[in-house]
C-alpha positions as CSV (number, residue, x, y, z in Angstrom):
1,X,14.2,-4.2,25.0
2,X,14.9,-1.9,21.8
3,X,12.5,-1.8,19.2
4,X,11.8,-3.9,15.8
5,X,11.4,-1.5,12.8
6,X,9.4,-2.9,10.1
7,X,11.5,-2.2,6.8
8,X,9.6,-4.8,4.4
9,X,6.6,-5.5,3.2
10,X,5.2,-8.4,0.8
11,X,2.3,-8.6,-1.3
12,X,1.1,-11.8,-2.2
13,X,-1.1,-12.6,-5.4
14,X,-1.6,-15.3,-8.1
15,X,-1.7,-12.4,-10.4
16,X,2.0,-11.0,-10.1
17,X,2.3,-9.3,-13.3
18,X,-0.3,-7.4,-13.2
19,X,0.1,-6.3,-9.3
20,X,3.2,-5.1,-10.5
21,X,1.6,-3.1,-13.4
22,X,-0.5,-1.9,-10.7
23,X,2.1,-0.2,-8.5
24,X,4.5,0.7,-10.9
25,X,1.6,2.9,-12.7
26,X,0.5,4.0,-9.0
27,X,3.6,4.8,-7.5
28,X,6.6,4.4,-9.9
29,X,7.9,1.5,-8.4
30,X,9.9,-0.6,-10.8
31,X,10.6,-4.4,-9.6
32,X,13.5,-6.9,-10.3
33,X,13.5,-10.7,-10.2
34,X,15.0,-12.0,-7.3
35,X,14.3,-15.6,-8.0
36,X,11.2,-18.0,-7.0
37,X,9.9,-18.9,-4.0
38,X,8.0,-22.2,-3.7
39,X,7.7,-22.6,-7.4
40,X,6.9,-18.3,-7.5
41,X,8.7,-15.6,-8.6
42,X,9.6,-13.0,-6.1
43,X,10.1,-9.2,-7.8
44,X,11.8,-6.9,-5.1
45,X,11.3,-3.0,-5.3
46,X,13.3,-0.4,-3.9
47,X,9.9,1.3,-3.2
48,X,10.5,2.6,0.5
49,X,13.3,5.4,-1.2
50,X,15.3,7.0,1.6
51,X,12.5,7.4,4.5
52,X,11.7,4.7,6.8
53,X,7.7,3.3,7.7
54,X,6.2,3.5,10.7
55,X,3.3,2.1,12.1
56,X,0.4,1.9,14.8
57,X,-2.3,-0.1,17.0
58,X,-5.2,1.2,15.8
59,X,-8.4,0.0,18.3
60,X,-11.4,-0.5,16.3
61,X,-15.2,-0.7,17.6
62,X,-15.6,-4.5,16.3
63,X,-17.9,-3.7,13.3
64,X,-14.9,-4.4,10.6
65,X,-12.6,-7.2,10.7
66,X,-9.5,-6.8,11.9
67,X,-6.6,-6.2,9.2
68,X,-2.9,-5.5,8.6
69,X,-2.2,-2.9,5.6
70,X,0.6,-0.8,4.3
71,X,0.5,3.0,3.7
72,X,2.4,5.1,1.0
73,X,2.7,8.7,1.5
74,X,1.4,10.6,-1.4
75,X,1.6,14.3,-2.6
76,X,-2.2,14.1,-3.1
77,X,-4.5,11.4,-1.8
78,X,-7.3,12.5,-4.3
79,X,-5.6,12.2,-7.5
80,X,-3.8,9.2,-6.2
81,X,-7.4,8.0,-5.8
82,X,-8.1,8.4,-9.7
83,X,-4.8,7.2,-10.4
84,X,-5.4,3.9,-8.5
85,X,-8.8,3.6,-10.2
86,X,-7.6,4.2,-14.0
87,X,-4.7,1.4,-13.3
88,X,-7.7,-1.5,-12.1
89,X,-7.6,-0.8,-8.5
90,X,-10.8,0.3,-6.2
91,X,-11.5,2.9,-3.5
92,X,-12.7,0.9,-0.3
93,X,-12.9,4.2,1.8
94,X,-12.8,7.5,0.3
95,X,-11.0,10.5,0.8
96,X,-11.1,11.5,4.5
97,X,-9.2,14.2,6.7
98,X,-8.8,13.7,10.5
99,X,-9.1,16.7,12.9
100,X,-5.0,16.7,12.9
101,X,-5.2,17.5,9.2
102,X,-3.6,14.2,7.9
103,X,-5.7,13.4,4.8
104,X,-5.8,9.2,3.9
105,X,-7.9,6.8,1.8
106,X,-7.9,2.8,1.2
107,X,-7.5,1.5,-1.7
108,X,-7.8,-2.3,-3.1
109,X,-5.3,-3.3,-5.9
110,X,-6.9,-5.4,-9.2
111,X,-6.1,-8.6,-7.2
112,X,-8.4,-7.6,-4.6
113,X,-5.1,-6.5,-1.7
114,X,-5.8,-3.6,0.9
115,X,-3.5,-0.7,0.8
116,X,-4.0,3.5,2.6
117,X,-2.4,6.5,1.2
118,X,-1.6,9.0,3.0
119,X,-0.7,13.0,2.6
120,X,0.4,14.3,6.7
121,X,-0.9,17.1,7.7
């Protein structure tokens, strides 16, 4: 059995235009209008650039709820942190480093979605 990439992601929101503010002051995404979807507008972005995503199972100890979140590398999780924070957007867990040096945050955008960024070690 080969494997399945993931090579999309999808936010959903009732407050679309200003999601896309959001990321597009965050990250420098820029979106385009692809139509509606079940009376919607769907804005598609470019945003994964020439690298791939991966992912992982991560176990938890059953103190948080279970969740499913996307992660953008950044050059610097700190600043990105401030960044996120002048556009709307929140810090839900702050700047950490694990042992192996790879330094990651969460983040929630204005509409109240759970994102990570991430700098590897």
């Amino acid at each position: 059995m080969s494997t399945t990439p993931i090579t999309w992601f999808e936010i959903g929101t009732d407050r679309p235009e200003e999601a896309e503010r959001f990321y597009g002051e965050l990250f420098g995404w820029t979106f385009e209008e692809q139509g509606s979807t079940n009376g919607g507008s769907y804005r598609v972005t470019g945003a994964g650039g020439d690298t791939g995503i991966g992912g992982a199972i991560r176990a938890t100890d059953g103190t948080s709820p279970n969740y499913a979140v996307f992660y953008a590398e950044v050059a610097d999780v700190a600043e990105t942190c401030r960044r996120a924070e002048a556009a709307g957007g929140k810090v839900l867990v702050p700047v950490r480093t694990a042992p192996s040096g790879l330094t990651l945050a969460h983040l929630l955008d204005p509409a109240g979605n759970h994102l990570g960024v991430f700098t590897p070690p």
